[in-house]
C-alpha positions as CSV (number, residue, x, y, z in Angstrom):
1,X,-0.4,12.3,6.2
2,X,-4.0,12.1,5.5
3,X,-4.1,8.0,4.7
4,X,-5.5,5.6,7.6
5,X,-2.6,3.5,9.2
6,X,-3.1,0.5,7.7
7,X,-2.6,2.1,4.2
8,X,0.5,4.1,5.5
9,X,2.1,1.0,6.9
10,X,1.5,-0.9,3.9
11,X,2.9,1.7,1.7
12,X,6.0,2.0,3.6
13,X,6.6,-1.9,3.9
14,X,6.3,-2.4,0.0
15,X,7.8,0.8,-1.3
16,X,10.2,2.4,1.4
17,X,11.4,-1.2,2.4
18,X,11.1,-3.2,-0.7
19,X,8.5,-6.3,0.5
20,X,7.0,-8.1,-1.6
21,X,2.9,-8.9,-0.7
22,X,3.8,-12.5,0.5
23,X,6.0,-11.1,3.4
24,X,3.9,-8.4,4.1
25,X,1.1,-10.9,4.3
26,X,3.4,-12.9,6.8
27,X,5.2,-10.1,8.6
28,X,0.9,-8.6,9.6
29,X,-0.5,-12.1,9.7
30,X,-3.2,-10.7,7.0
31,X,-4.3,-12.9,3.6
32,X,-2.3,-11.3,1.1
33,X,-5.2,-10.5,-1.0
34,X,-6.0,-8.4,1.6
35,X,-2.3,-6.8,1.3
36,X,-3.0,-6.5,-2.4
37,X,-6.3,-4.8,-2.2
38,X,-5.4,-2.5,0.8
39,X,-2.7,-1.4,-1.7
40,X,-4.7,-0.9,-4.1
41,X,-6.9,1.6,-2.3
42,X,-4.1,3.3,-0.5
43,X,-2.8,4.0,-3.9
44,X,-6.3,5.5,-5.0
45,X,-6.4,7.5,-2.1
46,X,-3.1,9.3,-3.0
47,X,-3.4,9.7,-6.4
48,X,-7.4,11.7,-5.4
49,X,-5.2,13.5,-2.7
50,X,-2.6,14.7,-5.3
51,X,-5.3,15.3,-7.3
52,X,-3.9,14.0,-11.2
53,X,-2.9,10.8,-12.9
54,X,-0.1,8.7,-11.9
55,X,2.1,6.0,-12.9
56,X,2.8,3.2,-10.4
57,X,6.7,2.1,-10.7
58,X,8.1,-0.9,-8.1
């Protein structure tokens, strides 16, 4: 609830709906390093919000 919307929607395309960075990158018309990094800090973000260590499975 508390991530910005471009996190959120990343989240949900590459773990709710199985795409892979490349199609994201397509499907949002973003570079997919940018995909990759906004990943990255979305994932940071929840594991602060959760407070504790965890393991990243895809």
């Amino acid at each position: 609830m508390n991530l910005p919307r471009k996190y959120k929607e990343l989240i949900i395309l590459y773990y709710y709906e199985g795409l892979s960075t490349g199609d994201i990158s397509s499907m949002l018309k973003i570079p997919e390093g940018t995909v990759r990094s906004r990943l990255f800090r979305a994932r940071t973000v929840l594991k602060s919000n959760i407070g504790g260590k965890i393991e990243y499975e895809r």
